[in-house]
Backbone as a ProteinNet text record, in pm:
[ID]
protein_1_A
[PRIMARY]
XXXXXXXXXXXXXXXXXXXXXXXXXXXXXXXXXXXXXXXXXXXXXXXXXXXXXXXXXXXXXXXXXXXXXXXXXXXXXXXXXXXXXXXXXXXXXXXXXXXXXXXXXX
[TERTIARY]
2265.1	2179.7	2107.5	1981.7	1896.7	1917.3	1877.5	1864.2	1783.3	1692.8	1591.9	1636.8	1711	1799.4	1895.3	1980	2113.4	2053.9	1879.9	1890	1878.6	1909.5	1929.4	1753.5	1775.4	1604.7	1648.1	1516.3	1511.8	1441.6	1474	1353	1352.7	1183.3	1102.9	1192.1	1234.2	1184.5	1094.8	942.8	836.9	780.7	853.9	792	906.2	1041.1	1072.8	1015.5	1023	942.5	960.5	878.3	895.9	1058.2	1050.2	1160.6	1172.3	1302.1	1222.7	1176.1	1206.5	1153.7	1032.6	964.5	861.4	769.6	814.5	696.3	731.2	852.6	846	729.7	749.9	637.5	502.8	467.4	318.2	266.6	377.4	351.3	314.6	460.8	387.1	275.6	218.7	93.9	27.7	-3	-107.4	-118.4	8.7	19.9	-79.3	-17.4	-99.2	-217.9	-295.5	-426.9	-490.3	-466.7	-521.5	-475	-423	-394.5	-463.9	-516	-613.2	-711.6	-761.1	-882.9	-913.5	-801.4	-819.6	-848.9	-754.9	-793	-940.8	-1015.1	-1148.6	-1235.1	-1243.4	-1282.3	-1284.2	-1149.8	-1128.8	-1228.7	-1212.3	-1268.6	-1465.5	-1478.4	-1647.8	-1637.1	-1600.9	-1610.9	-1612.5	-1504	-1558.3	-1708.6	-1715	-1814.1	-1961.4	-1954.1	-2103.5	-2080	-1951.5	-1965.9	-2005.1	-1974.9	-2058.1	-2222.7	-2225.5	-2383.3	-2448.7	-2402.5	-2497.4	-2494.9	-2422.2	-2472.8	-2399.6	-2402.7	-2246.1	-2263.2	-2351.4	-2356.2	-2294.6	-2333.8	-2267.2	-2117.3	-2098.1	-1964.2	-1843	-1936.9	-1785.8	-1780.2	-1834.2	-1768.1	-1662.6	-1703.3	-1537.9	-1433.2	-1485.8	-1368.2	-1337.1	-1385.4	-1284.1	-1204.7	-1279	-1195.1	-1059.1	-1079.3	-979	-830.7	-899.9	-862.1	-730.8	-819.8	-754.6	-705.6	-739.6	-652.7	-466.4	-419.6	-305.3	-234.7	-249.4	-229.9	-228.4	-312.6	-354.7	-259	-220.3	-159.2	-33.1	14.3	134.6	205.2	125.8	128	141.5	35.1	63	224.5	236	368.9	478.8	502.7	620	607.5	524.6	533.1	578.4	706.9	793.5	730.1	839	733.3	660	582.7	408.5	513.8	467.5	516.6	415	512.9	431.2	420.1	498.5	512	572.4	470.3	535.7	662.2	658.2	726.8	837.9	851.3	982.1	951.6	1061.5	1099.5	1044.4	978.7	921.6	953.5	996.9	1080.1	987.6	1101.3	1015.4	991.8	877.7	832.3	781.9	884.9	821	719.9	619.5	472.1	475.8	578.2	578.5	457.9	438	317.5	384.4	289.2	346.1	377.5	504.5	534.8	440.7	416.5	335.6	438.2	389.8	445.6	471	590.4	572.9	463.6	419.3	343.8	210	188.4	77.8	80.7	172.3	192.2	238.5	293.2	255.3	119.2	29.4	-122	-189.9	-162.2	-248.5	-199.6
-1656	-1744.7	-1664.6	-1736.2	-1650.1	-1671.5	-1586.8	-1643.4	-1781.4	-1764.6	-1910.3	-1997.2	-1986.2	-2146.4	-2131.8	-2080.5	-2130.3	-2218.1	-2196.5	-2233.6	-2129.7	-1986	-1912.1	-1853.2	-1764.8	-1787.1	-1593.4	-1543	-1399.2	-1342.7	-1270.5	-1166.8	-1040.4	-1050	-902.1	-798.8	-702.9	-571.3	-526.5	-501	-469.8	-567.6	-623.2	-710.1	-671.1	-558	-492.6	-389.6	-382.9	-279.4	-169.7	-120.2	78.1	128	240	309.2	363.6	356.6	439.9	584.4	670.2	773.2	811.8	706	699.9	630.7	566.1	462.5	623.4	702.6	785.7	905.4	947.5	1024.3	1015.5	853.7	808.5	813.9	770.6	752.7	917.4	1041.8	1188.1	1246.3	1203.3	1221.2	1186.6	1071.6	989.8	1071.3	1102.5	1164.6	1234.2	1350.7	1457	1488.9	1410.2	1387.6	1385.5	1266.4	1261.5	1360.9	1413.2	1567	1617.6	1641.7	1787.3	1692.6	1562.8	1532.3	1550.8	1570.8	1552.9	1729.5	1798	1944.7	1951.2	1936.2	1964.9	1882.8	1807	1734.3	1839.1	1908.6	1957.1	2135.6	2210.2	2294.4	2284.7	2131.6	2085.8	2078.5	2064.9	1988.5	2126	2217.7	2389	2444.6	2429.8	2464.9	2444.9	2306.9	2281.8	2277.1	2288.1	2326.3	2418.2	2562.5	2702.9	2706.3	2587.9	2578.6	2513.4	2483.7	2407.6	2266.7	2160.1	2054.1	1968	2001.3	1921.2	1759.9	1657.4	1568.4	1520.7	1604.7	1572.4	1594.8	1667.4	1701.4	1578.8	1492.1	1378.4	1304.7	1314.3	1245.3	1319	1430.6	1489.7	1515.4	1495	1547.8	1399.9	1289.1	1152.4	1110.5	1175.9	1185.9	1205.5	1383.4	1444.1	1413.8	1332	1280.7	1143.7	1056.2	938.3	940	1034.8	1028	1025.5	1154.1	1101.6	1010.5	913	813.3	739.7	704.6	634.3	658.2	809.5	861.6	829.2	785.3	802.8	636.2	582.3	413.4	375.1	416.3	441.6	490.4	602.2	679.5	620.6	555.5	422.2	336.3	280.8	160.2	50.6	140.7	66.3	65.2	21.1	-24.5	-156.3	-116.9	-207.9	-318.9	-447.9	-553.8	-502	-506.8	-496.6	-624.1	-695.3	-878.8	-905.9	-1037.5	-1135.1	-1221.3	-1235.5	-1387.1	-1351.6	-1193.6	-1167.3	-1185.6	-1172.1	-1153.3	-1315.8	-1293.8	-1361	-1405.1	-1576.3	-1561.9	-1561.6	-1483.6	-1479	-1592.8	-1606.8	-1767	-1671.4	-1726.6	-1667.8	-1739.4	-1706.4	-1757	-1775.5	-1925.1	-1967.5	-2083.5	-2038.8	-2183.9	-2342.4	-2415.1	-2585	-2607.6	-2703	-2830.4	-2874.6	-2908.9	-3000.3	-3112.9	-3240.3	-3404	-3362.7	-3474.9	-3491.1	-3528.4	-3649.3	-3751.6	-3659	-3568.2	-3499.5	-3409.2	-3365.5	-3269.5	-3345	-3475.7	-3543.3	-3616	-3640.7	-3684.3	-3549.2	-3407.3	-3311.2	-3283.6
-2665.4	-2590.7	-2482.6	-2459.4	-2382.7	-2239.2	-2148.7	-1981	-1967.9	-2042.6	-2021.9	-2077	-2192.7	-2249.9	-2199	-2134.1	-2020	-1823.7	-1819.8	-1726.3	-1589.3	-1618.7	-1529	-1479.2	-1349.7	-1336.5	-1368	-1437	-1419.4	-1355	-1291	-1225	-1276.4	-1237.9	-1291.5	-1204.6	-1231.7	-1214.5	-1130.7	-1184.6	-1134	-1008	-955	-821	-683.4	-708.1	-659.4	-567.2	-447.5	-350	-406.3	-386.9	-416.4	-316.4	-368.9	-297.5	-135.1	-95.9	25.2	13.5	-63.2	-32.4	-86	-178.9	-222.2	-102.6	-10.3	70	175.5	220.5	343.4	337.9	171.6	115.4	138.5	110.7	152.6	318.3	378.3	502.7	590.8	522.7	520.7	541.4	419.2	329.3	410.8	445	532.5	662.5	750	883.4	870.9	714.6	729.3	695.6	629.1	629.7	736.4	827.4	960.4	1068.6	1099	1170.8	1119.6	971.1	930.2	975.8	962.4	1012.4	1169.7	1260.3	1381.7	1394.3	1323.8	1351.3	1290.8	1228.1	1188.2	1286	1340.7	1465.9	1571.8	1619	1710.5	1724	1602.4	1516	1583.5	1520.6	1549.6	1663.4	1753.6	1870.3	1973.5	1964.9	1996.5	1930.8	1823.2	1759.3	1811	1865.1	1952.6	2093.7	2150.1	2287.2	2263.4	2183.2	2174.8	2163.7	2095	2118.6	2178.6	2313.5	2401.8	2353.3	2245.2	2220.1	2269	2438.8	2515.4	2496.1	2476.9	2478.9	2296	2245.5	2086.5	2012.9	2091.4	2120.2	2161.4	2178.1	2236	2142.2	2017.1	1916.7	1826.1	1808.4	1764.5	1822.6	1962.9	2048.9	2079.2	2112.3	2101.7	1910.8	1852.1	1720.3	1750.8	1796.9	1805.5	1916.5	1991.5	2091.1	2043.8	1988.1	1967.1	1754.4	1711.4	1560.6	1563.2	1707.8	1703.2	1695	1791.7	1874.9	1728.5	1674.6	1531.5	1411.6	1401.5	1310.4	1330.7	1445.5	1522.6	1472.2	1528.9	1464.1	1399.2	1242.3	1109.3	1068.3	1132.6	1017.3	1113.8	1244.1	1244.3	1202.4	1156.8	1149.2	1034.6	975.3	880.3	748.8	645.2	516	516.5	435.4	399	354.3	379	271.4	95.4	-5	-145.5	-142.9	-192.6	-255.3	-70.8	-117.4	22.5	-90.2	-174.8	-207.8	-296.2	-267	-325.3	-495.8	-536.4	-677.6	-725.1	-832.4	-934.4	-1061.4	-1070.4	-1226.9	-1305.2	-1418	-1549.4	-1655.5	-1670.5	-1743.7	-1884.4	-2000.5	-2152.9	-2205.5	-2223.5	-2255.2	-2444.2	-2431	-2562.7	-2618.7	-2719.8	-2765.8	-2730.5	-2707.8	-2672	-2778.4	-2796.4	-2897.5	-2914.2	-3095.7	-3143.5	-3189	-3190.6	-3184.7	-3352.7	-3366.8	-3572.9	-3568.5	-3551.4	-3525.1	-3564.9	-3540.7	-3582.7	-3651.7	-3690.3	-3784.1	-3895.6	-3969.9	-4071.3	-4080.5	-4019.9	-4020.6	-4111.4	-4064	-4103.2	-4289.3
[MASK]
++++++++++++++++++++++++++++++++++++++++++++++++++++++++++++++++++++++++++++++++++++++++++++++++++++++++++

C-alpha cells in the first residue's frame, strides 16, 4: 500500500533548504566579490587623485568607502529563507474518475 492510500502526507525532498555549507559557501563568495569590487574602486579612486580629477574621485572612493559596511551585512546575515511554507505534500497527478453512468452510454 501506498503513502497516499494509507492517508499519510509526503514530502518532497526538493523543497528542503540547501545545506549549510552550501548557503556558508555562497555567502563567501559573495563577501568576496564585493571586497574585489571595493579594492578596484579604491585602485580608481588613487588613480584620478594622480590625475588631478579630485572632484571625480568621490565616487569610487564612497564605493570604496561604504562596500564594506554592505559586505559585512550581507555575509551575517543568516540563511536566505528558500521556501517560506516549508515542506510541500506530494499530490500524484492521477486522471479523474469517469461515472459508469457514462462509460455504458459510450
Amino acid at each position: 500500500m501506498s503513502h497516499a492510500a494509507r492517508g499519510e502526507q509526503v514530502h518532497l525532498v526538493t523543497q528542503a533548504r540547501r545545506p549549510m555549507s552550501e548557503d556558508i559557501r555562497y555567502r563567501q563568495s559573495r563577501y568576496l566579490i564585493m571586497m574585489g569590487i571595493r579594492a578596484v574602486c579604491f585602485v580608481i579612486a588613487i588613480l584620478m587623485y594622480l590625475a588631478h580629477l579630485r572632484w571625480l574621485l568621490l565616487v569610487p572612493a564612497v564605493g570604496a568607502i561604504f562596500i564594506p559596511y554592505i559586505a559585512v551585512i550581507f555575509a551575517n546575515g543568516g540563511r536566505e529563507p528558500d521556501n517560506t511554507r516549508g515542506f510541500m505534500e506530494h499530490r500524484t497527478n492521477l486522471p479523474a474518475k469517469r461515472d459508469q453512468a457514462s462509460n455504458k452510454e459510450n
